[in-house]
C-alpha positions in Angstrom: 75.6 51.2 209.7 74.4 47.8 211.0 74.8 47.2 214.7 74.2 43.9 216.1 72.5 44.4 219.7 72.7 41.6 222.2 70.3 41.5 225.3 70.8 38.8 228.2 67.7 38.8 230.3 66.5 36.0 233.5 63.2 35.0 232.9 61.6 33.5 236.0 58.4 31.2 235.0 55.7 30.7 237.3 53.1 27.5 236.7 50.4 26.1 239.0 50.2 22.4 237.9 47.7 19.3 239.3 49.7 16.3 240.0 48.3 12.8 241.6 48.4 12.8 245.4 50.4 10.6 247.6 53.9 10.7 245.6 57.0 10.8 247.6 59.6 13.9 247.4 61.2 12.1 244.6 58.6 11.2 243.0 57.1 14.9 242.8 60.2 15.7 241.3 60.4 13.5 238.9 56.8 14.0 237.5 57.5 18.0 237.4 61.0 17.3 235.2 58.9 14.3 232.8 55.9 16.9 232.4 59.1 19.5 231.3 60.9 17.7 229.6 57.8 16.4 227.3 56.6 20.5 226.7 53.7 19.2 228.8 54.2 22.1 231.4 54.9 25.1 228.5 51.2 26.0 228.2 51.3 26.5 232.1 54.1 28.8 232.1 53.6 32.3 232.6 56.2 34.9 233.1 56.7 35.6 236.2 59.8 38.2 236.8 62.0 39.1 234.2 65.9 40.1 234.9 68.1 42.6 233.3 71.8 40.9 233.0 73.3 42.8 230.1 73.3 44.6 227.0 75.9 44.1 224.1 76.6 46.0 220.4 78.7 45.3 218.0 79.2 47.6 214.8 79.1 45.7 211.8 81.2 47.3 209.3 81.4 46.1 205.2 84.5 43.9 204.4 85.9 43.8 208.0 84.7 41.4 211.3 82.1 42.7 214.1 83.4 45.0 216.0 82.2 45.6 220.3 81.1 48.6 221.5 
């Protein structure tokens, strides 16, 4: 029997970044998204929580459609 399991977690990521003094609000925030955006920040990221949302199997049967459980 195959069963196809399904796991829906939130994953919180935590980075501590340098950015250049003396930026306005929306400039902060607009550096943080650019250096996002461009996978700049992804080396930075470290877990930092993880959230159990849900858990999902469906049998998988020969000759027929998936199946919950």
């Amino acid at each position: 029997m195959k069963v196809i399991v399904t796991v829906v977690e939130k994953i919180i990521s935590e980075a501590h970044i340098d950015i250049p003094d003396g930026l306005n609000q929306s400039a902060i925030k607009q550096h943080i998204v650019d250096r996002y955006n461009t996978g700049e920040m992804s080396t930075d990221m470290n877990i930092f929580q993880v959230e159990f949302e849900s858990i999902n199997a469906q049998i998988v049967q020969e000759n027929s459609s998936p199946k919950s459980a």
